[in-house]
N, C-alpha and C positions, 0 to 999 in steps of 0.2 A: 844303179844297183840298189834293192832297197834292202835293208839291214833292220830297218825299227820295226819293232812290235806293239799292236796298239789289243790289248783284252778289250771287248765290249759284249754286253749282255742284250740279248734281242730276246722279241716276242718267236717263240715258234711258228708263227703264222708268220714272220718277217722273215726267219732265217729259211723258212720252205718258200717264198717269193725270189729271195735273194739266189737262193741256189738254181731254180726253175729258171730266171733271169740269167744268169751264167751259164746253164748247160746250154740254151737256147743261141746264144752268142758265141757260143764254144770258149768261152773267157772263166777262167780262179773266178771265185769269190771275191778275195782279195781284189782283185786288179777293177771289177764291179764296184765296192766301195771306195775303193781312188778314187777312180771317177766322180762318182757321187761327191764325194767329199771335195775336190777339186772345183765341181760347176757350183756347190754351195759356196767354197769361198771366194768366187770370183765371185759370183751374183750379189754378195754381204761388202767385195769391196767396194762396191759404187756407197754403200751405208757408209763407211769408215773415210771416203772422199768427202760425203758431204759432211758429216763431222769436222771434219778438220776447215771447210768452209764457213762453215760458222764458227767457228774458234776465229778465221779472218776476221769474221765480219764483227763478232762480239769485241774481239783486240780494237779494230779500228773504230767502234763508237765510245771507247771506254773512257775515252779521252771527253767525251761531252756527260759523263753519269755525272746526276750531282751540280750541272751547272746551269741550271733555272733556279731563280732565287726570285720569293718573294718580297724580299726584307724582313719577312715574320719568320723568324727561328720555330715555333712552335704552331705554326700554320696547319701542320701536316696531323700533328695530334689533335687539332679542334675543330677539323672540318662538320662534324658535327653541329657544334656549337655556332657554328659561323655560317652554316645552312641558316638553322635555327631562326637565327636573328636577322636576316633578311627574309626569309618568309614572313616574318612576324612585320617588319618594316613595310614589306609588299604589300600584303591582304590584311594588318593592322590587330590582327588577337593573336594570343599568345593558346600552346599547347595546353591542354587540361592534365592535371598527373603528374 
């Protein structure tokens, strides 16, 4: 039995399809938007499954974040710098500027 009430505001051009749609069926308005709204939330739960698959999959790598180590604590801010100076060691001049 349905008891709730849901107000929503449509295009005129939507709410003359929607109605046209239900006499055609011989089906409420209402029972027209159920539907509709029923095969949209099934179709969105396969999105809300794979969500929750990768929350597995993020949970079960989380455990390796973080554990490649250089030895260089500050590796990761001088990558620049640390280009730099093996170019320079490679091909033997340094940057202009």
């Amino acid at each position: 039995m349905k008891s709730e009430v849901y107000s929503l505001r449509l295009s005129p051009a939507l709410k003359a399809e929607l109605q046209r749609a239900a006499r055609r069926r011989k089906m409420r308005v209402s029972t027209v938007l159920e539907a509709a709204a029923r095969e949209w939330l099934e179709r969105n739960a396969a999105d809300a499954k794979d969500d929750e698959e990768q929350k597995q999959i993020h949970a079960a790598m989380a455990r390796y974040f973080g554990a490649f180590a250089s030895g260089h604590r500050r590796r990761s801010e001088m990558v620049s710098e640390l280009v730099r100076k093996k170019l320079e060691k490679k091909y033997g001049r340094r940057r202009l500027g």
